[in-house]
PDB file of N, CA, C, O and CB in Angstrom:
ATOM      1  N   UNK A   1      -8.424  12.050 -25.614  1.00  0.00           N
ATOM      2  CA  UNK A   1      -7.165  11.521 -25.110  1.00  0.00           C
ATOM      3  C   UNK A   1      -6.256  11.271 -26.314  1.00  0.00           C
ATOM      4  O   UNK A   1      -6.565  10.693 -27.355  1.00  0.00           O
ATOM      5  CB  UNK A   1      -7.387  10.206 -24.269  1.00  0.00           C
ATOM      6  N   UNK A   2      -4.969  11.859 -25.954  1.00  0.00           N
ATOM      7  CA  UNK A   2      -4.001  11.747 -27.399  1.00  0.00           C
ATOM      8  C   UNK A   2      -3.154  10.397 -27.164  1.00  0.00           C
ATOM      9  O   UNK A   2      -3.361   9.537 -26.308  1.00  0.00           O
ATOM     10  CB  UNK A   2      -2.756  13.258 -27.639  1.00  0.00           C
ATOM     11  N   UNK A   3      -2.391  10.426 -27.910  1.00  0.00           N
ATOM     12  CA  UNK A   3      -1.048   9.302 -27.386  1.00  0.00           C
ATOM     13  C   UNK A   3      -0.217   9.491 -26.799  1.00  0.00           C
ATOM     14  O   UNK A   3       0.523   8.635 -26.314  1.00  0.00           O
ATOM     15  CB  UNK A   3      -0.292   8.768 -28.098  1.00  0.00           C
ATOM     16  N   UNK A   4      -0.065  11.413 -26.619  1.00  0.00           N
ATOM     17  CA  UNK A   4       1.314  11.126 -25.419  1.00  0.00           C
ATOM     18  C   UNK A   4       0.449  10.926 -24.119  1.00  0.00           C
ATOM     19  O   UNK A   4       1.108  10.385 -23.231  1.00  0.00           O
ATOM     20  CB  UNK A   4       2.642  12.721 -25.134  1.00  0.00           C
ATOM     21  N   UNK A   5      -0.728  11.189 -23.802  1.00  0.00           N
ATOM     22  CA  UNK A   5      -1.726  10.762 -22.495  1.00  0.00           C
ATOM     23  C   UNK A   5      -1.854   9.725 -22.722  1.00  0.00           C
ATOM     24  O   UNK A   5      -1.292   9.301 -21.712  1.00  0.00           O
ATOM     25  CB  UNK A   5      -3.069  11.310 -22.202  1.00  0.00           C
ATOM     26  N   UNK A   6      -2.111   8.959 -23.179  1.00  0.00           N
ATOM     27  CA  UNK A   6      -2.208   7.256 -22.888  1.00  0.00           C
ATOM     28  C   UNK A   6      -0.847   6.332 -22.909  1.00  0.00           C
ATOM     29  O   UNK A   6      -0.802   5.137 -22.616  1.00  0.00           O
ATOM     30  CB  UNK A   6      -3.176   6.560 -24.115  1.00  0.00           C
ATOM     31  N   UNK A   7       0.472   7.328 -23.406  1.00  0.00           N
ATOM     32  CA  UNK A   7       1.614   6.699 -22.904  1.00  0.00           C
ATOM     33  C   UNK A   7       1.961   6.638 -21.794  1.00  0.00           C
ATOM     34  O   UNK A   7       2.529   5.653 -21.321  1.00  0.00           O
ATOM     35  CB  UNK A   7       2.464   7.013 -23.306  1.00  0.00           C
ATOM     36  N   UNK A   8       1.656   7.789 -21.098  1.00  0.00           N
ATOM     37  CA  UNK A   8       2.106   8.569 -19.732  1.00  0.00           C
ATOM     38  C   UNK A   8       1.259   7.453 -18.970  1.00  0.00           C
ATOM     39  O   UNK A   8       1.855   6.822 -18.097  1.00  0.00           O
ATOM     40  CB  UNK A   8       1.586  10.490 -19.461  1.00  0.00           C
ATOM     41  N   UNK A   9      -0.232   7.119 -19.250  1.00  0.00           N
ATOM     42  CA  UNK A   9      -0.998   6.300 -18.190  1.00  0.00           C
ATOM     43  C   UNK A   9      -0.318   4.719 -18.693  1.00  0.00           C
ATOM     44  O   UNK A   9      -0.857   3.826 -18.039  1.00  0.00           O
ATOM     45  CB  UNK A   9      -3.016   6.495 -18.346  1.00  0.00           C
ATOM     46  N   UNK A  10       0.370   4.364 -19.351  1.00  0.00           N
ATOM     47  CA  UNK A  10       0.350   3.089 -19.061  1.00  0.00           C
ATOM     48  C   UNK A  10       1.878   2.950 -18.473  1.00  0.00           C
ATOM     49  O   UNK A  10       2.332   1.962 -17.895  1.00  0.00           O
ATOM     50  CB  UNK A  10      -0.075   2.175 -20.351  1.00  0.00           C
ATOM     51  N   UNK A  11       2.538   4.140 -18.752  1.00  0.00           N
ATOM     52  CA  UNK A  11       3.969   3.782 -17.991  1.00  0.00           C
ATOM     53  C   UNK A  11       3.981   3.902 -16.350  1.00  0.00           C
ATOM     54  O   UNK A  11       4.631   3.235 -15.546  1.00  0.00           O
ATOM     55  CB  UNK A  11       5.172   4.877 -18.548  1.00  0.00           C
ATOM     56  N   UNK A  12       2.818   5.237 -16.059  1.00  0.00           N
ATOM     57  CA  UNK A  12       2.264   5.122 -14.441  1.00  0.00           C
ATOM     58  C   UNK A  12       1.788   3.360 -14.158  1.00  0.00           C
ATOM     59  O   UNK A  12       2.161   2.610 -13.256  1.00  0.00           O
ATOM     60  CB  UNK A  12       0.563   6.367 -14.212  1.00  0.00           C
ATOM     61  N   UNK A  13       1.194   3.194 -14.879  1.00  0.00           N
ATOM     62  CA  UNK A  13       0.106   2.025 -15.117  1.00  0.00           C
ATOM     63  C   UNK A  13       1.199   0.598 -14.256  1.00  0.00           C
ATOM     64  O   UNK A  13       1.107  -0.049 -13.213  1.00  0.00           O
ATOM     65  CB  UNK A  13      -0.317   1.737 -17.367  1.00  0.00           C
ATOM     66  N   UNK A  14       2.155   0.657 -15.405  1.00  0.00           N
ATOM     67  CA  UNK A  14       3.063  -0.462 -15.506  1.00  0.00           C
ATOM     68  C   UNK A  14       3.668  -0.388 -14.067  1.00  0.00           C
ATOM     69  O   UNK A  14       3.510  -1.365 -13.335  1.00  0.00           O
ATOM     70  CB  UNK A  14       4.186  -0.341 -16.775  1.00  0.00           C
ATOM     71  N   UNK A  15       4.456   0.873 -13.539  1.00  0.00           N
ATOM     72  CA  UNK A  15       4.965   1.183 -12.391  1.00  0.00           C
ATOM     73  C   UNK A  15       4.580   0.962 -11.336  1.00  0.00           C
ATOM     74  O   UNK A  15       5.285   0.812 -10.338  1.00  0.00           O
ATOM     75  CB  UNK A  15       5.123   2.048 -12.313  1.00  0.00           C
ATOM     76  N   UNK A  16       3.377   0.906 -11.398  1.00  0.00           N
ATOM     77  CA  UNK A  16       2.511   0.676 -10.031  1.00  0.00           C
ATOM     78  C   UNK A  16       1.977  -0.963  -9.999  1.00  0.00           C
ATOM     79  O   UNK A  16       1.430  -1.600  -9.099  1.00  0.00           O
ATOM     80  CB  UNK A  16       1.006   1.840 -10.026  1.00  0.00           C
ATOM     81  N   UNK A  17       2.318  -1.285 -11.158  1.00  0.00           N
ATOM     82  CA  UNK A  17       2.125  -3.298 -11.424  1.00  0.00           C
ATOM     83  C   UNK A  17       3.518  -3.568 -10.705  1.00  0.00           C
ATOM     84  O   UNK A  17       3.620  -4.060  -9.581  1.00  0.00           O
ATOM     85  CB  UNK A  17       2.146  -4.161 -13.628  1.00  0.00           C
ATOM     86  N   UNK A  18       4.758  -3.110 -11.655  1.00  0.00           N
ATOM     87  CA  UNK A  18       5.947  -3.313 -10.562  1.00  0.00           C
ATOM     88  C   UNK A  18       6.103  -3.226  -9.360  1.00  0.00           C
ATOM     89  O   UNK A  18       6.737  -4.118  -8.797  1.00  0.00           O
ATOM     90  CB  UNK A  18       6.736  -2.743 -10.671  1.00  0.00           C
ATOM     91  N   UNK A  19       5.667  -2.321  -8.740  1.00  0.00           N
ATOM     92  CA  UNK A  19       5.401  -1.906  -7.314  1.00  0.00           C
ATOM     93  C   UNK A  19       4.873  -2.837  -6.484  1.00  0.00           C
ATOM     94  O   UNK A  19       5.305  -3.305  -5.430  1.00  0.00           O
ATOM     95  CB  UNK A  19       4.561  -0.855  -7.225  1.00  0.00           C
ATOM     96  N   UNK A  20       3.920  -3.036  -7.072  1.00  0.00           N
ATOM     97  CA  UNK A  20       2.826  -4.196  -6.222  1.00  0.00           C
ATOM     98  C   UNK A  20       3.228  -5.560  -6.340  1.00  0.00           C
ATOM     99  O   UNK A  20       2.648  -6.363  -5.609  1.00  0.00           O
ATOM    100  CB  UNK A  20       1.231  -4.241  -6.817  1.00  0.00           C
ATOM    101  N   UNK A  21       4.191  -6.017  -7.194  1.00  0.00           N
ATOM    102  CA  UNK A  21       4.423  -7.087  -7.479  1.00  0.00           C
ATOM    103  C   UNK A  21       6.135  -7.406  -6.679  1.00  0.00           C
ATOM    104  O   UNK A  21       6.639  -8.521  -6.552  1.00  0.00           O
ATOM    105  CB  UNK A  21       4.182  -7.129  -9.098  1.00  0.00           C
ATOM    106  N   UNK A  22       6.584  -6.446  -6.358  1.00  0.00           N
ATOM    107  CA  UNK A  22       7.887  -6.084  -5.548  1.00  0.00           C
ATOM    108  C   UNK A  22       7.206  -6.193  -4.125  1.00  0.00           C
ATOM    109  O   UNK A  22       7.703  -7.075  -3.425  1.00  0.00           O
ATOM    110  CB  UNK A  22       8.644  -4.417  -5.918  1.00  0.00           C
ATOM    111  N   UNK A  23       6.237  -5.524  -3.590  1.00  0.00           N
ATOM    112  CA  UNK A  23       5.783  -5.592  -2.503  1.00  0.00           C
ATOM    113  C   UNK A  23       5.024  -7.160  -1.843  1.00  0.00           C
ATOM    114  O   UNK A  23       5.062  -7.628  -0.705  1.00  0.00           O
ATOM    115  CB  UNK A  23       4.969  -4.476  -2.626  1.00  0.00           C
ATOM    116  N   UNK A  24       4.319  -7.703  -3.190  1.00  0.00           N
ATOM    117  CA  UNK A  24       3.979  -9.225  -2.577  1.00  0.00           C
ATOM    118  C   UNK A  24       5.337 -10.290  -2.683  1.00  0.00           C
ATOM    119  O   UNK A  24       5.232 -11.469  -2.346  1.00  0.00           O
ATOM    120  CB  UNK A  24       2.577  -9.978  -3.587  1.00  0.00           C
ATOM    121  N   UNK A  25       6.239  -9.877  -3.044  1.00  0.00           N
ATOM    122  CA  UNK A  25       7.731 -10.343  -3.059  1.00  0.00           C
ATOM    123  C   UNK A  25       8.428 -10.251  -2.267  1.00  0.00           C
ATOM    124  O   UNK A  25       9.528 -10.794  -2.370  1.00  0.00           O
ATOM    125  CB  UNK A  25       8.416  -9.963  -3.765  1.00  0.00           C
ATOM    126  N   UNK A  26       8.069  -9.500  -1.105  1.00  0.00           N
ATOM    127  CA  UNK A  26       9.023  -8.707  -0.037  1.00  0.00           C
ATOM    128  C   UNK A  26       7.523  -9.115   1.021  1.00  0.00           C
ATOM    129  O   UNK A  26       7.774  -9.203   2.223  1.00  0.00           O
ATOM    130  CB  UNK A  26       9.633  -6.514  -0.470  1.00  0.00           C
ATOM    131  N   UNK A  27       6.621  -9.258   0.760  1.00  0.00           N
ATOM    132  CA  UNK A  27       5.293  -9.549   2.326  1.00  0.00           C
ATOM    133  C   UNK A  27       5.908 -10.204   3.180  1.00  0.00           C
ATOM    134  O   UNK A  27       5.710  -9.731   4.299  1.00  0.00           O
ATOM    135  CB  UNK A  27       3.752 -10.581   2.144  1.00  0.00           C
ATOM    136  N   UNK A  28       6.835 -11.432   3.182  1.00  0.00           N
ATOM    137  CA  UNK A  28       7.094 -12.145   4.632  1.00  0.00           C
ATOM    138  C   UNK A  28       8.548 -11.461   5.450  1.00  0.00           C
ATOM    139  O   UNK A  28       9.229 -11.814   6.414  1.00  0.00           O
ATOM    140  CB  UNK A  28       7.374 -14.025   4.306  1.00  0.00           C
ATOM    141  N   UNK A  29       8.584 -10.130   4.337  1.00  0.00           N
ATOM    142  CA  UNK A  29       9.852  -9.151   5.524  1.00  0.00           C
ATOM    143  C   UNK A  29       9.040  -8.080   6.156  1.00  0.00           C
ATOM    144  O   UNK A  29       9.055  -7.902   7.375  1.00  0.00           O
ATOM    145  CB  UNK A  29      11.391  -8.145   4.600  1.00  0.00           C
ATOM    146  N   UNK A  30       8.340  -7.375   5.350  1.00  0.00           N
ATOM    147  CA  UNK A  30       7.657  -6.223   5.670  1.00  0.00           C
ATOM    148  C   UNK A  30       6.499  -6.828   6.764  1.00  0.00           C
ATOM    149  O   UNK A  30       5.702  -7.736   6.529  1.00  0.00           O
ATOM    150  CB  UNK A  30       7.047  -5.460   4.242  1.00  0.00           C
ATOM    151  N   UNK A  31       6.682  -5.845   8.377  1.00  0.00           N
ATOM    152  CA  UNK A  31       5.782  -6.329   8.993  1.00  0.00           C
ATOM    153  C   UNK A  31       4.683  -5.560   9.123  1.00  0.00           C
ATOM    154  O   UNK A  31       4.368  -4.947  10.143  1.00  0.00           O
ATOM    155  CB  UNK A  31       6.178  -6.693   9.985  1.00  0.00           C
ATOM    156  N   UNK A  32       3.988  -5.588   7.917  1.00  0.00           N
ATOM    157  CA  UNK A  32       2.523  -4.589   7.657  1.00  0.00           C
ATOM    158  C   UNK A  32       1.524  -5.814   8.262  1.00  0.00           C
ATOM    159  O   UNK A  32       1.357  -6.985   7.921  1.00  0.00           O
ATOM    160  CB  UNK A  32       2.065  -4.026   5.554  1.00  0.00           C
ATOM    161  N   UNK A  33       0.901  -4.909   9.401  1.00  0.00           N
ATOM    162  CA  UNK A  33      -0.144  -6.067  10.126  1.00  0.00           C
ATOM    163  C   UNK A  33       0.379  -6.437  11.373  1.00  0.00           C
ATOM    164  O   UNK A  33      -0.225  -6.666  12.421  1.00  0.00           O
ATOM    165  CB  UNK A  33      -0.333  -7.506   9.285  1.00  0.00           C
ATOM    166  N   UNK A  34       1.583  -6.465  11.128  1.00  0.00           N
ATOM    167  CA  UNK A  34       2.149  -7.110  13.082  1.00  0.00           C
ATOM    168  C   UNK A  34       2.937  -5.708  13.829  1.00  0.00           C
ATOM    169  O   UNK A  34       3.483  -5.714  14.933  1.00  0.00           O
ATOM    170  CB  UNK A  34       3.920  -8.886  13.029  1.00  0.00           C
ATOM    171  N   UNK A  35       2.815  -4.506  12.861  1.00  0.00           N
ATOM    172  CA  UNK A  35       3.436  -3.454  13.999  1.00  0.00           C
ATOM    173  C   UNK A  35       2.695  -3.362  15.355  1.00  0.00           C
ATOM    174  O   UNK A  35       1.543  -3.753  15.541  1.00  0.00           O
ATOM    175  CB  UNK A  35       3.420  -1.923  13.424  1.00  0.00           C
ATOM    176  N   UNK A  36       3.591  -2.732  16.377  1.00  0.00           N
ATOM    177  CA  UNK A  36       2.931  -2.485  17.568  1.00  0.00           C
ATOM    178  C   UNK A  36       1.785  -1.602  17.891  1.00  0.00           C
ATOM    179  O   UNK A  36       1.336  -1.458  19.028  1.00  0.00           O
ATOM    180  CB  UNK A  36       3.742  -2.152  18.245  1.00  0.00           C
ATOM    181  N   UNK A  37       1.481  -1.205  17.162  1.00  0.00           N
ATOM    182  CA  UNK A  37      -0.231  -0.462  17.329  1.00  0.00           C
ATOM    183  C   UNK A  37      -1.147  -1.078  16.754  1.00  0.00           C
ATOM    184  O   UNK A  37      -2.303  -0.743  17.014  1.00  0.00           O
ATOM    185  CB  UNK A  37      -0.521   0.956  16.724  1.00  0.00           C
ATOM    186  N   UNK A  38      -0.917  -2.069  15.884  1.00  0.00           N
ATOM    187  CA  UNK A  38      -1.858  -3.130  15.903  1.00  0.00           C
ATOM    188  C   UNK A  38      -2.656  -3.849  16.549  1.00  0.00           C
ATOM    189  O   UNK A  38      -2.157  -4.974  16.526  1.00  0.00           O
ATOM    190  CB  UNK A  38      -1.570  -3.690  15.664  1.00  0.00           C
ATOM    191  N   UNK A  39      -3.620  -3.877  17.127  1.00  0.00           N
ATOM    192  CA  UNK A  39      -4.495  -4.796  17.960  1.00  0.00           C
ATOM    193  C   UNK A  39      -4.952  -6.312  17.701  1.00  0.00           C
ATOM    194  O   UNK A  39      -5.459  -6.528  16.600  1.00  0.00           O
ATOM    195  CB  UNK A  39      -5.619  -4.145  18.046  1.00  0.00           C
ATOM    196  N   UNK A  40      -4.863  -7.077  18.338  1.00  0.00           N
ATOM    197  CA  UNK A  40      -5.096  -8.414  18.074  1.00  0.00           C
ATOM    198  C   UNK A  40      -6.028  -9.327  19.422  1.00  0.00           C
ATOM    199  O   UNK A  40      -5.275  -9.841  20.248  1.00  0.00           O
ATOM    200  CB  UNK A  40      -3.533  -9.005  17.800  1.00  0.00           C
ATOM    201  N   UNK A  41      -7.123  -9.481  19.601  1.00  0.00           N
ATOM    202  CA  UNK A  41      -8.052  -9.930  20.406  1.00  0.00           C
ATOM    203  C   UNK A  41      -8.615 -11.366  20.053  1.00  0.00           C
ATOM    204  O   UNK A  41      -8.844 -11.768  18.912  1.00  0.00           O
ATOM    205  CB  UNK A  41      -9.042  -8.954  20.424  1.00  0.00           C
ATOM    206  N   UNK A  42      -8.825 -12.179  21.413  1.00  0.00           N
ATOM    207  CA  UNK A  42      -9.894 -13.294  20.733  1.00  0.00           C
ATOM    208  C   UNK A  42      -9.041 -15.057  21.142  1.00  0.00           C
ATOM    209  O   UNK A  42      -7.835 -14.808  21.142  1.00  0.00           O
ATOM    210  CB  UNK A  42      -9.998 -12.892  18.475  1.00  0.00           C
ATOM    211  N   UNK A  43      -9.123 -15.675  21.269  1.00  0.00           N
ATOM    212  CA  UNK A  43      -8.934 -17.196  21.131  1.00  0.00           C
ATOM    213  C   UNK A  43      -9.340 -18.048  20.333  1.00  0.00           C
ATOM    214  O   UNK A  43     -10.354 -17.775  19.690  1.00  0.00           O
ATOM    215  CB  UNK A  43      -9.247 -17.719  21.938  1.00  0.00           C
ATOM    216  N   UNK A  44      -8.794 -19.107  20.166  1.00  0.00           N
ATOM    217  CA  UNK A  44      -9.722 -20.584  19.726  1.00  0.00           C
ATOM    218  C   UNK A  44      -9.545 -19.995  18.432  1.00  0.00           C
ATOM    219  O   UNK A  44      -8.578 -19.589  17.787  1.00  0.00           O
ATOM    220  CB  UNK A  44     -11.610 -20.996  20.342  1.00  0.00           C
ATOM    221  N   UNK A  45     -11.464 -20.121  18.156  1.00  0.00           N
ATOM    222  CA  UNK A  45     -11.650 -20.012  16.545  1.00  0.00           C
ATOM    223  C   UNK A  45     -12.142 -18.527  16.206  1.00  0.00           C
ATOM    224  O   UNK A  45     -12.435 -18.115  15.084  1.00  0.00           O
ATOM    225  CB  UNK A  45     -12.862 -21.179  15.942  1.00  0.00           C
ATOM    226  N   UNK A  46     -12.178 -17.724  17.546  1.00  0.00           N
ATOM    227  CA  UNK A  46     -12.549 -16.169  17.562  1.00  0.00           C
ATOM    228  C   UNK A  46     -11.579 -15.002  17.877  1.00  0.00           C
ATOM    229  O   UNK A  46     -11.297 -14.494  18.962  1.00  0.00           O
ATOM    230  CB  UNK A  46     -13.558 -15.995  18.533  1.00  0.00           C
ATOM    231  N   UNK A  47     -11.154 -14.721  16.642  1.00  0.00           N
ATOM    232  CA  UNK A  47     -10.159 -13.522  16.744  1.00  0.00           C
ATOM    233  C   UNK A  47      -9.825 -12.384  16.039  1.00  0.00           C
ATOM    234  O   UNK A  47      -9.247 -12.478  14.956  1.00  0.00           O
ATOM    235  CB  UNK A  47      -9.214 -13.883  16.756  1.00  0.00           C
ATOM    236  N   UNK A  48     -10.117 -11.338  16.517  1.00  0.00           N
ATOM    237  CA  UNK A  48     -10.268 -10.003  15.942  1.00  0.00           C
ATOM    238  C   UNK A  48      -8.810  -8.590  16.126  1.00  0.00           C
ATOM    239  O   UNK A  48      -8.181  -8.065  17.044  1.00  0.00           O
ATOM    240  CB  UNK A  48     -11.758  -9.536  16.775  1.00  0.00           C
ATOM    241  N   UNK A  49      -8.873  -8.518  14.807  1.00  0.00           N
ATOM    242  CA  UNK A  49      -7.596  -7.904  14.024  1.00  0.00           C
ATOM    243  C   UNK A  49      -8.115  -6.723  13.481  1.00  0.00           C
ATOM    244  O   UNK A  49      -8.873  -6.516  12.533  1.00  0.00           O
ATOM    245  CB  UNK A  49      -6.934  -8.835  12.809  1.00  0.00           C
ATOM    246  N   UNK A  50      -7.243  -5.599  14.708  1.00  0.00           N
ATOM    247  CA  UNK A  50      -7.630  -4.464  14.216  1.00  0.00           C
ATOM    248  C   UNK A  50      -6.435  -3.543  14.146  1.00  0.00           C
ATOM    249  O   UNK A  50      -6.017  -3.002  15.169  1.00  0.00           O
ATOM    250  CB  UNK A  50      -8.714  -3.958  14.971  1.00  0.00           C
ATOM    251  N   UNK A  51      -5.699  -3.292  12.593  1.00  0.00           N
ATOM    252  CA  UNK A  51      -4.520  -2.578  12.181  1.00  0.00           C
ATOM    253  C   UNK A  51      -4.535  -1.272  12.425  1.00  0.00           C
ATOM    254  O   UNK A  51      -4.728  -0.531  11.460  1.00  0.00           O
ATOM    255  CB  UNK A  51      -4.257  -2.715  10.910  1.00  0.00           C
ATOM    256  N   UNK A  52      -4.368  -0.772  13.559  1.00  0.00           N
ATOM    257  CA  UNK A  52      -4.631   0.227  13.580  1.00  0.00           C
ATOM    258  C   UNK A  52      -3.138   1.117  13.221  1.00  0.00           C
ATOM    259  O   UNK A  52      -3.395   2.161  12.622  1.00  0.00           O
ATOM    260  CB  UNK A  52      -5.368   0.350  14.791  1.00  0.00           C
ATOM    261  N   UNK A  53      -1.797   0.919  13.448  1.00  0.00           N
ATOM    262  CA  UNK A  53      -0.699   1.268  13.230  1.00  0.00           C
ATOM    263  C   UNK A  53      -0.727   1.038  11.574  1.00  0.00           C
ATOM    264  O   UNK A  53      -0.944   2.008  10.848  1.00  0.00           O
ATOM    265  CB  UNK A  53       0.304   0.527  14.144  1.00  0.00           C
ATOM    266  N   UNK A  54      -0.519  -0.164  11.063  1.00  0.00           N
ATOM    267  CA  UNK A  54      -0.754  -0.161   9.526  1.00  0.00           C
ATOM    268  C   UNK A  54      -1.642   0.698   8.643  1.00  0.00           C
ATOM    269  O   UNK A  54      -1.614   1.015   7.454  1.00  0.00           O
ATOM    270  CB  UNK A  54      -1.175  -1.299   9.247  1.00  0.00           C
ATOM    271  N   UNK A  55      -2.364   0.930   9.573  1.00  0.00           N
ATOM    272  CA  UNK A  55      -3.882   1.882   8.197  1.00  0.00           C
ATOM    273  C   UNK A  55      -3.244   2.983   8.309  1.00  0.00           C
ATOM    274  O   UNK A  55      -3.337   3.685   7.302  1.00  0.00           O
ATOM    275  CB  UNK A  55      -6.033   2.241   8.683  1.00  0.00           C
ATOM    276  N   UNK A  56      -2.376   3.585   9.490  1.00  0.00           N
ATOM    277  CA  UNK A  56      -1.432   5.079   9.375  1.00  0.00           C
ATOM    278  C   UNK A  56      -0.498   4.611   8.745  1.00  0.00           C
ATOM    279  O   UNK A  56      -0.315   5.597   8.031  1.00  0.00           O
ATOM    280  CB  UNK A  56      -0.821   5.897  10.721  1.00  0.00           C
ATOM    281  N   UNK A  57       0.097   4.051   8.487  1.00  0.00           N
ATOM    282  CA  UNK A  57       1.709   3.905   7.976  1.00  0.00           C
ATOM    283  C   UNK A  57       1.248   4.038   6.190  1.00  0.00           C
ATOM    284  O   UNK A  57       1.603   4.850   5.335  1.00  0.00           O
ATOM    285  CB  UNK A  57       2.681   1.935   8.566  1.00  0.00           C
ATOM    286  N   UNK A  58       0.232   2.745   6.126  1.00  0.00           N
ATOM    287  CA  UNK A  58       0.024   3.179   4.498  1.00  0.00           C
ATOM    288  C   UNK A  58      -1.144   4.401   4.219  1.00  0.00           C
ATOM    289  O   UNK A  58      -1.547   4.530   3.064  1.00  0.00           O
ATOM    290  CB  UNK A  58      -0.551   1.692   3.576  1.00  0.00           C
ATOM    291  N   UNK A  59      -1.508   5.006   4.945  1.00  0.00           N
ATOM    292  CA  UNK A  59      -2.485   6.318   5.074  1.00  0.00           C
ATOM    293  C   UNK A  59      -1.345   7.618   4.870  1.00  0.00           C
ATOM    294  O   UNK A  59      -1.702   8.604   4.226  1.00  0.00           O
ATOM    295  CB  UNK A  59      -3.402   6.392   6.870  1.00  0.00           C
ATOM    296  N   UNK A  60      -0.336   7.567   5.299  1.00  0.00           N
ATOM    297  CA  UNK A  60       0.533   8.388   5.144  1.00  0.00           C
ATOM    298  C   UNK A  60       1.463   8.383   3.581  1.00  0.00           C
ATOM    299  O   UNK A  60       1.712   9.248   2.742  1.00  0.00           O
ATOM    300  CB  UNK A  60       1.273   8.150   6.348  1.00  0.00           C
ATOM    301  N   UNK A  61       1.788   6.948   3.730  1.00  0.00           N
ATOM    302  CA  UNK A  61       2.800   7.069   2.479  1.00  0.00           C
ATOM    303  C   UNK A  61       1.921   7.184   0.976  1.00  0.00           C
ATOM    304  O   UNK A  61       2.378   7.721  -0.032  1.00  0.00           O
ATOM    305  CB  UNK A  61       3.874   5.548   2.452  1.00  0.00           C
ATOM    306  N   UNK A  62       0.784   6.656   1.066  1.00  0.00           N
ATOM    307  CA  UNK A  62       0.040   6.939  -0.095  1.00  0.00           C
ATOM    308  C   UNK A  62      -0.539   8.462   0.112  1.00  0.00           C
ATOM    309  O   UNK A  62      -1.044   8.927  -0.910  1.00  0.00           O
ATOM    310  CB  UNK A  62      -1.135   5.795  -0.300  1.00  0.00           C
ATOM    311  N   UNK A  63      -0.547   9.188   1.095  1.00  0.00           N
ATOM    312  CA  UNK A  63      -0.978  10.706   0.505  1.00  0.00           C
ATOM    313  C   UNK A  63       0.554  11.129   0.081  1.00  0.00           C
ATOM    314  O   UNK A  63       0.642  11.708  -1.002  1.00  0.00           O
ATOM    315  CB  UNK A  63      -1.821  11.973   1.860  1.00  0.00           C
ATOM    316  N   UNK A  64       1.854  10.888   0.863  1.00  0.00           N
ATOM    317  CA  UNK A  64       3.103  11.397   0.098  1.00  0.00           C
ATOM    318  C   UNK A  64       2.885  10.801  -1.014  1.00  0.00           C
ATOM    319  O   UNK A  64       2.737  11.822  -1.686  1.00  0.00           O
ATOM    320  CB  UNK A  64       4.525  11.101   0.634  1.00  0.00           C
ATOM    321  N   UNK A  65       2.686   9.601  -2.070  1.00  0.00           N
ATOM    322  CA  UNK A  65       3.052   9.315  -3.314  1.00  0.00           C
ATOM    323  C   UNK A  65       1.477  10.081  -4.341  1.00  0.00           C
ATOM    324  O   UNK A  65       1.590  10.296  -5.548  1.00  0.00           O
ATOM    325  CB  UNK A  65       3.384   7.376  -3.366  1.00  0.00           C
ATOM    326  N   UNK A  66       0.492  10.304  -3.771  1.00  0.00           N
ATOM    327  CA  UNK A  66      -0.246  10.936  -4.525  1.00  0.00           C
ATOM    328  C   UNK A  66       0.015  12.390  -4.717  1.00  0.00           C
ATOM    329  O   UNK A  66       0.218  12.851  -5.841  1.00  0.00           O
ATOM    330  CB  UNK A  66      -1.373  10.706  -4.127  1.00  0.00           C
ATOM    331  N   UNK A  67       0.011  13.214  -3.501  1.00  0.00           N
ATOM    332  CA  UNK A  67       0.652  14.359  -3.272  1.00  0.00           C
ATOM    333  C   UNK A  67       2.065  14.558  -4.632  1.00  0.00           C
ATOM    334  O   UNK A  67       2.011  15.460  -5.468  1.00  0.00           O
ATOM    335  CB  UNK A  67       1.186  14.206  -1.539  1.00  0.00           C
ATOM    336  N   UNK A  68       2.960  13.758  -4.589  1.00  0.00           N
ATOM    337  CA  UNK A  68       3.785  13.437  -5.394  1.00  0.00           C
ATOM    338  C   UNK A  68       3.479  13.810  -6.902  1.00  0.00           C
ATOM    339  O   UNK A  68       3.991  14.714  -7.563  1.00  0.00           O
ATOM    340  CB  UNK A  68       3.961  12.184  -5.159  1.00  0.00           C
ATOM    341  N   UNK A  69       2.352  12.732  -7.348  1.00  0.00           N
ATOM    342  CA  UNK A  69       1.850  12.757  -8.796  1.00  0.00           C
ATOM    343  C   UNK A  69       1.590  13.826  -9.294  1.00  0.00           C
ATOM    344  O   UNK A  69       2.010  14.318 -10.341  1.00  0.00           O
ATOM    345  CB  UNK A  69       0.811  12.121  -9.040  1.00  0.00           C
ATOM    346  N   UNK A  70       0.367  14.500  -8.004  1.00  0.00           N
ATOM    347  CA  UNK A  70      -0.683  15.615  -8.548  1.00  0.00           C
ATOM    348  C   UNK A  70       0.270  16.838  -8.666  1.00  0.00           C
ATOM    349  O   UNK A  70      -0.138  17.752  -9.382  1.00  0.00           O
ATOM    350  CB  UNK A  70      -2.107  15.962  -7.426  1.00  0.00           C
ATOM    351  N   UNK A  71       1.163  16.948  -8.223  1.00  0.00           N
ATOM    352  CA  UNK A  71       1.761  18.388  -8.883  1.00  0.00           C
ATOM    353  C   UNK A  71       2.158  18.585 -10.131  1.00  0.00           C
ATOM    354  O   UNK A  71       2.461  17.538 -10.704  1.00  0.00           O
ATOM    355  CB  UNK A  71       2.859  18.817  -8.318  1.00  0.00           C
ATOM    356  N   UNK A  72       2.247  19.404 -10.662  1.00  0.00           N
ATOM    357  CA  UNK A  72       2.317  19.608 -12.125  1.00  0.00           C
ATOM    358  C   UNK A  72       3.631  21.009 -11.989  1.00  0.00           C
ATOM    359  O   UNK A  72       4.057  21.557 -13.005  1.00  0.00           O
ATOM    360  CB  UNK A  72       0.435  20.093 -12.930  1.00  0.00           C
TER     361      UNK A  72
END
């Protein structure tokens, strides 16, 4: 590994810290978890949460942003 490869990984690196840190900044707008294909079952102290709309929404946009990377 040279230095322009370990520049390239820490500026990906850094980008994707920004990213994630923009996104827990923005969690109480974004309704990841309460879209309508989401399932939600159960009462009381028993209740079962099953994202099923969310696991597509970020199942999709992370193959577009990998898809993205891997081309050369």
């Amino acid at each position: 590994m040279n230095w322009v490869d370990s520049g390239r990984f820490l500026i990906i690196a850094g980008t994707v810290i920004v990213v994630v840190g923009f996104l827990f900044l923005l969690s109480d707008k974004i309704p990841l978890g309460k879209l309508p294909g989401d399932l939600q079952f159960g009462s009381g102290r028993f209740k079962i949460h099953i994202p099923i709309a969310t696991s597509i929404l970020v199942s999709v946009v992370l193959t577009i942003v990998f898809n993205f990377f891997a081309r050369k």
